[in-house]
C-alpha positions in Angstrom: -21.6 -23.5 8.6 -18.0 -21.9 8.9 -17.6 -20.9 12.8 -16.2 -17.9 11.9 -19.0 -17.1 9.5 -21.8 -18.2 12.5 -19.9 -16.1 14.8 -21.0 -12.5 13.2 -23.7 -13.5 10.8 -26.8 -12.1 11.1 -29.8 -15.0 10.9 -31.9 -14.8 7.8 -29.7 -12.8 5.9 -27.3 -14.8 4.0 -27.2 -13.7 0.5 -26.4 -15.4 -2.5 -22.3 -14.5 -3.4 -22.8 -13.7 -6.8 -25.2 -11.0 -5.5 -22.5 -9.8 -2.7 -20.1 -9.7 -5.6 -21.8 -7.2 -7.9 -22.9 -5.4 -5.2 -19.2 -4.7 -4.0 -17.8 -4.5 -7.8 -20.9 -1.5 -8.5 -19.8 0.1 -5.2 -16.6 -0.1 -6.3 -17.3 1.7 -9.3 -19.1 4.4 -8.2 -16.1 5.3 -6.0 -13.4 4.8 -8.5 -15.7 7.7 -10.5 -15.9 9.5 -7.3 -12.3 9.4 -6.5 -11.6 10.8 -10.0 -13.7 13.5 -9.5 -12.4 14.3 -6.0 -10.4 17.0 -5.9 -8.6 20.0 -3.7 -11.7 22.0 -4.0 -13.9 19.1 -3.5 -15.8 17.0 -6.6 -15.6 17.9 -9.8 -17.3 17.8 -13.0 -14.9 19.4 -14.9 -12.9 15.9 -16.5 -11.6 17.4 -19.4 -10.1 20.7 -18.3 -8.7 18.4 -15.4 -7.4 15.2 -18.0 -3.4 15.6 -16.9 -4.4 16.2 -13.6 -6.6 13.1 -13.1 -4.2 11.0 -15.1 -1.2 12.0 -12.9 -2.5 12.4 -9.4 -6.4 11.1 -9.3 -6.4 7.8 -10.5 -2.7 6.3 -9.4 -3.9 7.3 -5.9 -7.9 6.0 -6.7 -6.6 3.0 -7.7 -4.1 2.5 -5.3 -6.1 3.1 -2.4 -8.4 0.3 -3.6 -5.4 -2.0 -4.3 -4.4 -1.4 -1.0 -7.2 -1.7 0.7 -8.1 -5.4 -1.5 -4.6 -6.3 -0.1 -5.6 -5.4 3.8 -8.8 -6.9 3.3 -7.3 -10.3 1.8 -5.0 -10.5 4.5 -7.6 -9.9 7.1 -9.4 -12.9 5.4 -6.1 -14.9 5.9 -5.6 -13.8 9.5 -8.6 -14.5 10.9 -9.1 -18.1 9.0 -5.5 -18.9 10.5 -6.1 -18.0 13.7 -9.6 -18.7 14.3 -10.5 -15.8 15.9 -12.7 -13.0 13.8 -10.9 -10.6 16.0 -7.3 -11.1 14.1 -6.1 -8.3 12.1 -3.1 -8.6 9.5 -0.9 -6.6 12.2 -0.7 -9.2 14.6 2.7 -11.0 13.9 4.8 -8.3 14.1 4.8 -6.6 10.7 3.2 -3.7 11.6 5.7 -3.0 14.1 8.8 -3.8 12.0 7.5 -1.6 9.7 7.3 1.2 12.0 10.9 1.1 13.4 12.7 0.7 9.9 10.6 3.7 8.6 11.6 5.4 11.5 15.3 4.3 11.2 15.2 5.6 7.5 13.7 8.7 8.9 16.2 9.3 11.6 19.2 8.5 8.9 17.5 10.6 6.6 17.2 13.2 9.0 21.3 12.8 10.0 21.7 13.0 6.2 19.8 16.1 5.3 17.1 14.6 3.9 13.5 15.9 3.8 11.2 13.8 6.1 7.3 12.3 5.0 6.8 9.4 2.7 8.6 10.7 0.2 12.0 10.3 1.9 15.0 9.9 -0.3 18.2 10.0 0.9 21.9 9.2 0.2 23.6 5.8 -0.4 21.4 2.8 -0.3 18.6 4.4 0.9 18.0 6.6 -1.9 17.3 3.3 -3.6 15.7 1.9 -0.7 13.4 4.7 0.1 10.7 4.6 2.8 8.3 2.1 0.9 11.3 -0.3 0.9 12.1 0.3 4.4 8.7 -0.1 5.5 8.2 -3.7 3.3 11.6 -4.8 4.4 10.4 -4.0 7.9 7.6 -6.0 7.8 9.2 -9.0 6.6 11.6 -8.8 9.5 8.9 -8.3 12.0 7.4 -11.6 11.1 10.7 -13.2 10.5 11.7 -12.3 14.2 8.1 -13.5 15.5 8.9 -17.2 14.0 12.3 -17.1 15.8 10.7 -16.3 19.2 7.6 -19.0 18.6 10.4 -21.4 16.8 8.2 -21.8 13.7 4.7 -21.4 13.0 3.8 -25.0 14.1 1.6 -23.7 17.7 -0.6 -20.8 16.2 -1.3 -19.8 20.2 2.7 -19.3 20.4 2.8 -18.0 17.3 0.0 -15.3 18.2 1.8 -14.5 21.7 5.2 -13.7 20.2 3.7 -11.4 17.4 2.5 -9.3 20.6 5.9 -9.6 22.2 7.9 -8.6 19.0 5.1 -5.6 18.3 5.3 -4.0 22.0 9.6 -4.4 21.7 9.9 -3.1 18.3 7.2 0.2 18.8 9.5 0.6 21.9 12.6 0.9 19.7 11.3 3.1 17.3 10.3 5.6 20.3 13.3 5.3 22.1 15.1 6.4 17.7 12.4 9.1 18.0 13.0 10.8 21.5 17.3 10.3 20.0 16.2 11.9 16.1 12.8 13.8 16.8 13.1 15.3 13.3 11.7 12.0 12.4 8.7 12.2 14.3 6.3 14.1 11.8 7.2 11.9 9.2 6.6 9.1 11.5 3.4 10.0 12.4 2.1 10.0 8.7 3.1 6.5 8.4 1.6 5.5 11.5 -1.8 6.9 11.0 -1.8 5.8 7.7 -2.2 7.8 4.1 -3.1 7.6 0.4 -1.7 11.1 -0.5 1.8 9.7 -1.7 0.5 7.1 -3.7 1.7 7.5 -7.7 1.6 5.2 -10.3 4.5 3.6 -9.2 3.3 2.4 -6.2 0.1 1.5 -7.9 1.7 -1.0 -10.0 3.9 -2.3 -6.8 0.1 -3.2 -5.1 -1.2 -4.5 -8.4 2.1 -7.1 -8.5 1.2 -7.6 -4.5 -2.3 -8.6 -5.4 -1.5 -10.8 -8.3 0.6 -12.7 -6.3 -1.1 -13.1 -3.5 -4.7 -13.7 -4.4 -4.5 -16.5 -6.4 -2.2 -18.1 -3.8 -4.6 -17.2 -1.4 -7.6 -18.8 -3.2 -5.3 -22.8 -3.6 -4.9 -22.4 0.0 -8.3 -22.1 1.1 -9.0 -25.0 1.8 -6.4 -25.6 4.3 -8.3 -22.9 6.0 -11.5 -24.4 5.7 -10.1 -27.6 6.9 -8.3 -25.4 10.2 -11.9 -24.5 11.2 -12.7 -28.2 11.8 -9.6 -27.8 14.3 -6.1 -28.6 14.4 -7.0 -33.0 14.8 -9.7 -32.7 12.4 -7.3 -31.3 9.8 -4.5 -32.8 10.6 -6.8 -36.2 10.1 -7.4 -35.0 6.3 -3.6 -35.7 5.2 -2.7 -32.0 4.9 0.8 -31.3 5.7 -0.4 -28.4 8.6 3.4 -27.3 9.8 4.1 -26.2 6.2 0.6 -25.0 4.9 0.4 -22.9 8.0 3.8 -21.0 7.6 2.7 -20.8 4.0 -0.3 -19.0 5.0 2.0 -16.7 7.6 4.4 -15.9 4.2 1.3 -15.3 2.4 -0.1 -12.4 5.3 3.0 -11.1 5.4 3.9 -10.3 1.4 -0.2 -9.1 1.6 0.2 -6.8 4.6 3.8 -5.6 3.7 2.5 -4.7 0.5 0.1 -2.4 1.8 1.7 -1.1 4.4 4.7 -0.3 2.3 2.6 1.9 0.3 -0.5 3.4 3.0 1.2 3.1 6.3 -0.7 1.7 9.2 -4.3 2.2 8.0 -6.4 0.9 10.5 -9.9 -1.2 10.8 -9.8 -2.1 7.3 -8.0 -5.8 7.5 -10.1 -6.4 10.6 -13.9 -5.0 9.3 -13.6 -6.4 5.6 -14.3 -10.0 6.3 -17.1 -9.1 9.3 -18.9 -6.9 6.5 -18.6 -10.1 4.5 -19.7 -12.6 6.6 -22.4 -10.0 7.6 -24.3 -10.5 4.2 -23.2 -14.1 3.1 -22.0 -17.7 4.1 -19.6 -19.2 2.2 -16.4 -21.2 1.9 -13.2 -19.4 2.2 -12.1 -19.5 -1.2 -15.2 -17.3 -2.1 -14.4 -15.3 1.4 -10.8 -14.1 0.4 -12.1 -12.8 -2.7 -15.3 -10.9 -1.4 -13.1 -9.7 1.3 -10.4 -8.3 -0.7 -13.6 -6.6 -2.8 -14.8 -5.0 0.6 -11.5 -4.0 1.3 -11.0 -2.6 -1.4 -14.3 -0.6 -1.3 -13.6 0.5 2.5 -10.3 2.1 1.8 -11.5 3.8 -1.3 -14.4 4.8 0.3 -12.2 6.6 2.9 -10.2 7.8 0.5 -12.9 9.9 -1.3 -14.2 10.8 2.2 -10.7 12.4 3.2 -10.7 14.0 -0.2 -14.1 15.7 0.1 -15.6 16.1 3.6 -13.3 19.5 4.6 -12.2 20.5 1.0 -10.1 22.4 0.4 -8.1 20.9 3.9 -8.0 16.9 3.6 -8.7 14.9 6.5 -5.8 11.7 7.0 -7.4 8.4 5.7 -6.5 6.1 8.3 -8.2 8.5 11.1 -11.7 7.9 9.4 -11.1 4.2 9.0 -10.3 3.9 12.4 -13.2 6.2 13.4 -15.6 4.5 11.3 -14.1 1.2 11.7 -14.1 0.9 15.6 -17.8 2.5 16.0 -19.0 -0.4 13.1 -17.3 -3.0 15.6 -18.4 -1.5 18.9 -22.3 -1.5 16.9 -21.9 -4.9 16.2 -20.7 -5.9 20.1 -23.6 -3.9 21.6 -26.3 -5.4 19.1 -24.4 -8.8 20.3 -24.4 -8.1 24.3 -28.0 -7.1 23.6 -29.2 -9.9 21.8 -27.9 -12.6 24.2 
C-alpha cells in the first residue's frame, strides 16, 4: 500500500477508482449547473432571459474556478508524492511568495503610474502587457527558481523543502516592506492574497485549460517516479531511474501547475493540500490514478466554494479563498482529532 495513502485512509473503506471517478465527475456536474445558475441575487432559473449574461460572466468564471482548482489539486498530488509528507501543499517552494511580491510590485508601479488597483490592473509600458496575471506567474517561477539556487538544485528534497521556507518568509517580507512604501497597493494586494474567482473571463479560462493540458498528462508519465520515491530515495535510486533529473522535473512540473493557478485565483487556500487527503480518504491507488482523481477533487472543492461565495449572502459575495480556508482547515483539524482519538 502507498505510505502516503495508509497514512490518511480510513480501514474498510477503499473504494473502487472508477466509482471515485464518477462520483467526482457527477459532483462536478451538478456544480458547473449550479455555478451557472448562481447569480448576484442568488440561483436562478431564469437561463434564457440570462443567456449573454451566463455566456459572458457565469461560465468563464464556472469553469475557471474548476480549472483552477484541478490545477491546485494536481499540484497538491505532485507535492506531497515528492516530498513524502501528506502535509505538502503546492506553496511550499517559494511560488506563492514570489507571486505575492511581483503582484505587489505591479501594484505599487501601477499605483506610481495612475493605474487602478485589484486584479484587473493594467498599466503603462510593459506592464500593460504584462498585467497582474503575468506578474503573478512570472513571480512564481522566480520564487522557485531562487529556492533551487539557495538548496543548489533539487538533488536533497529536505534542503530543497528548508529553502522554499527561507525564500517564502524573505520574499512576504519584501512585499510588506513595498506595501508600508506604496500602501495604495494594499487593497489590491489583499484580494490576491486571500484568493478570488470574481476576475476570472474567458481569457483566463483558456490560459488554465493550456495549464492543465500541459501538465496532466506530464504528470500522469511521471508517476511512477513517484511511486518509486515512496519506496525511498535507495530503493528508487536501485530501479535505474535517473532521481536528480526526474525530481527537478517534478519541481518544474509544481511550479507551471501552481503558477498557473495562482496567476489566475490568487492564493486560494486548503485546496492543494485537502484534494489528495479527500482522495486517499475513499480509495487506494497508484499515483498515476491519484493525480487524476485529485485534480477531479480539486476541481470540485474550488467550484464548490465558488458557488458557495456566490450564494450564501446574495446579493453581497463572500471571497472564495476565505471559505476554503475555513472549510479546509476545520476538514484537516477533524481528521487530526479523529487521528489523536483513535490512537
Amino acid at each position: 500500500m502507498n505510505t502516503l495513502a495508509r497514512t490518511f485512509a480510513t480501514p474498510g473503506r477503499a473504494t473502487a477508482p472508477r466509482r471515485v471517478a464518477l462520483v467526482l465527475l457527477a459532483a462536478l456536474a451538478l456544480l458547473v449547473l449550479l455555478g451557472l445558475a448562481a447569480g448576484a441575487e442568488g440561483l436562478s432559473s431564469a437561463w434564457a432571459a440570462e443567456a449573454a449574461l451566463i455566456a459572458d460572466i457565469r461560465a468563464p468564471r464556472t469553469l475557471g474556478a474548476a480549472l483552477a482548482g484541478a490545477l491546485l489539486g494536481l499540484a497538491g498530488a505532485v507535492s506531497q508524492g515528492l516530498f513524502r509528507n501528506p502535509l505538502a501543499d503546492p506553496y511550499l517552494l517559494g511560488t506563492a511568495a514570489g507571486s505575492g511580491l511581483a503582484v505587489t510590485l505591479a501594484l505599487a508601479a501601477g499605483g506610481v503610474l495612475g493605474a487602478a488597483d485589484g486584479l484587473g490592473l493594467v498599466a503603462g509600458g510593459w506592464l500593460a502587457r504584462l498585467g497582474l496575471s503575468g506578474a503573478a506567474f512570472a513571480g512564481a517561477l522566480g520564487g522557485l527558481a531562487l529556492t533551487l539556487l539557495m538548496a543548489r538544485g533539487s538533488a536533497r528534497p529536505l534542503t530543497l523543502l528548508l529553502a522554499g521556507v527561507v525564500v517564502g518568509v524573505l520574499l512576504t517580507a519584501l512585499a510588506d516592506l513595498l506595501v508600508l512604501a506604496s500602501p495604495e497597493a494594499l487593497r489590491g494586494q489583499r484580494v490576491f492574497m486571500i484568493g478570488t474567482t470574481s476576475y476570472l473571463g474567458w481569457d483566463a479560462a483558456t490560459a488554465l485549460a493550456a495549464g492543465l493540458l500541459l501538465t496532466l498528462p506530464a504528470a500522469v508519465l511521471l508517476a511512477r517516479v513517484l511511486d518509486a520515491l515512496v519506496l525511498g530515495e535507495a530503493s528508487a535510486a536501485s530501479l535505474g531511474l535517473g532521481l536528480p533529473r526526474l525530481r527537478l522535473a517534478l519541481v518544474a512540473l509544481l511550479a507551471l501547475a501552481t503558477g498557473s493557478a495562482v496567476a489566475q485565483v490568487g492564493l486560494v487556500a486548503f485546496v492543494g493540500l485537502v484534494a489528495p487527503h479527500l482522495v486517499r480518504r475513499l480509495v487506494v491507488v497508484r499515483h498515476g490514478a491519484l493525480l487524476g482523481l485529485s485534480a477531479l477533487a480539486g476541481a470540485v472543492l474550488l467550484l464548490g466554494a465558488d458557488v458557495a461565495a456566490r450564494v450564501l449572502v446574495a446579493p453581497q459575495e463572500l471571497p472564495v479563498g476565505v471559505l476554503t480556508a475555513v472549510f479546509g482547515g476545520a476538514y484537516l483539524l477533524l481528521l487530526l482529532w479523529r487521528r489523536g482519538a483513535a490512537a
